[in-house]
N, C-alpha and C positions, 0 to 999 in steps of 0.2 A: 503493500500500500504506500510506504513512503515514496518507492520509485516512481510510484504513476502519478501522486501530487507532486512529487519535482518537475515531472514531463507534461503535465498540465500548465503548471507553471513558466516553462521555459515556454511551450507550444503559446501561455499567452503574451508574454513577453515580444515574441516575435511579431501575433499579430496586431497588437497596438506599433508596431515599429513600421509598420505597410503603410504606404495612402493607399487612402481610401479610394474604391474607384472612380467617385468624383472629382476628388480633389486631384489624382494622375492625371484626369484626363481637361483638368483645366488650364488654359495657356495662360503664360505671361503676359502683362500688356507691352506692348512695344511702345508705350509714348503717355504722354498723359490721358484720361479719361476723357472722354467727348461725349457723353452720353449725347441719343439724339433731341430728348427734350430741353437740352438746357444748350442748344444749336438755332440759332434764330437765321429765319433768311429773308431777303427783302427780295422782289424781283420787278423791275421796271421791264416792261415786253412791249415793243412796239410792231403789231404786222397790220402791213399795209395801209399806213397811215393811222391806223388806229392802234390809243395808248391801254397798256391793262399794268396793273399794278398789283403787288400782294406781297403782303409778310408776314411774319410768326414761324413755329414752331416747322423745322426741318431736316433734313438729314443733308451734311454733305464729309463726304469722306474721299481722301486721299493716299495711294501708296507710292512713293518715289519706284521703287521698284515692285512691280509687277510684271506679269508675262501674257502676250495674246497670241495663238497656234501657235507656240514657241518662239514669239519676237519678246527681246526687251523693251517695256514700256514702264511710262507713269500712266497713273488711271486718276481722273478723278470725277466722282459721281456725286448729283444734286436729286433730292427729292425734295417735293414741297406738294403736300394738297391743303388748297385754301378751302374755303369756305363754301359752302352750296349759294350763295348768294353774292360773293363778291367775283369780281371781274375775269380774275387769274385761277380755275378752276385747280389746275393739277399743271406740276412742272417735273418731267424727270429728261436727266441727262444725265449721260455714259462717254465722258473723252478718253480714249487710248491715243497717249503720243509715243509712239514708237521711239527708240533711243538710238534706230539703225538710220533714222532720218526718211522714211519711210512717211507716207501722207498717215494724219490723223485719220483715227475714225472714231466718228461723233454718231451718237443719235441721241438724238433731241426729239421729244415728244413735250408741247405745250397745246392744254384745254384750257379756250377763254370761254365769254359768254358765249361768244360768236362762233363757236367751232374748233377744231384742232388740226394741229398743224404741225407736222413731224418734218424733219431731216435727220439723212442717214448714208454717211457715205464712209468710204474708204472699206468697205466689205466687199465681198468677191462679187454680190450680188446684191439684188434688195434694193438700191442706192435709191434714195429719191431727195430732190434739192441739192442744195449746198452751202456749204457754211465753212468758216472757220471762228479760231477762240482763242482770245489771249488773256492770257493769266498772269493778275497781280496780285502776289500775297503781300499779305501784311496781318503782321502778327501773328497768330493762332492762323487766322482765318484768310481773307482776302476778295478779291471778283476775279467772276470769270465776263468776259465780254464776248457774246455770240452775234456773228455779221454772217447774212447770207440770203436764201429764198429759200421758202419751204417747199414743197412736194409742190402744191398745184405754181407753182412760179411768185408767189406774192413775197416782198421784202421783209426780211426781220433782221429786229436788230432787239439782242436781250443781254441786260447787266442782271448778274445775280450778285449780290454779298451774301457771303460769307461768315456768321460769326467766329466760328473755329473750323476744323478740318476733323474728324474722326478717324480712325485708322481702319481700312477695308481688310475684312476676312478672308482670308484662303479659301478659296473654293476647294471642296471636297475636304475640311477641316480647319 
């Protein structure tokens, strides 16, 4: 009997000394926290002459290094759904800038009152408009500035701010 209270004992020993499989399978943060609620984003959008406006509560996340079908890239992506009543209905955007100098590929999906209005290029296919985006950060956060036409041909031009940048998850982990 003593030997099997000692092997109990060592046997618990050990298993307080494991994580747990929670805690094994939780990652480090790589950067400061950005939760997305405490991410504010403003979006001035103007298509085709017409202004739309929206801010509050968003997501926008960046990775310096990322990968798209095995190219070196930064990624950086904006979400934003405003309100069922105000102007600027829902904003999502996906930029891959290649690091081989390779063209961006953007898509841009923007719902106003009036309709919605995508571009989407630098893919093998799908493409529709065109646009390009330049990025000023500053601080945590920064703007992205989108100049182009959307799908049916009509002019846009979209500032988003930025309050901070969140850091983007691994796909498949």
């Amino acid at each position: 009997m003593p030997r099997l209270a000692a092997l109990i004992g060592v046997l618990a020993s050990v298993a307080m000394s494991l994580p747990s499989s929670a805690s094994a399978q939780r990652r480090k943060p790589t950067g400061p926290p950005a939760p997305a609620d405490q991410i504010s984003v403003s979006i001035e959008a103007r298509v085709a002459g017409k202004t739309y406006q929206g801010s509050g509560p968003g997501e926008c996340r960046h990775a310096d290094e990322a990968s798209i079908h095995g190219v070196s890239a930064a990624l950086w992506m904006v979400q934003y759904d405003g309100s069922k009543d105000g102007s600027l209905k829902r904003l999502n955007l996906t930029l891959w800038r290649p690091k081989d100098a390779s063209p961006d590929q953007l898509s841009l999906v923007v719902e106003t009152k009036s309709g919605s209005h995508r571009i989407q290029t630098g893919a093998a296919d799908n493409n529709a408009g065109e646009g390009s985006v330049t990025i000023l950060p500053s601080g945590p956060g920064g703007r992205l500035e989108v100049s182009g036409k959307e799908a049916e041909g009509k002019p846009l031009q979209i500032t988003i701010e930025c309050s901070g940048f969140g850091d983007v998850a691994s796909e498949g982990g």
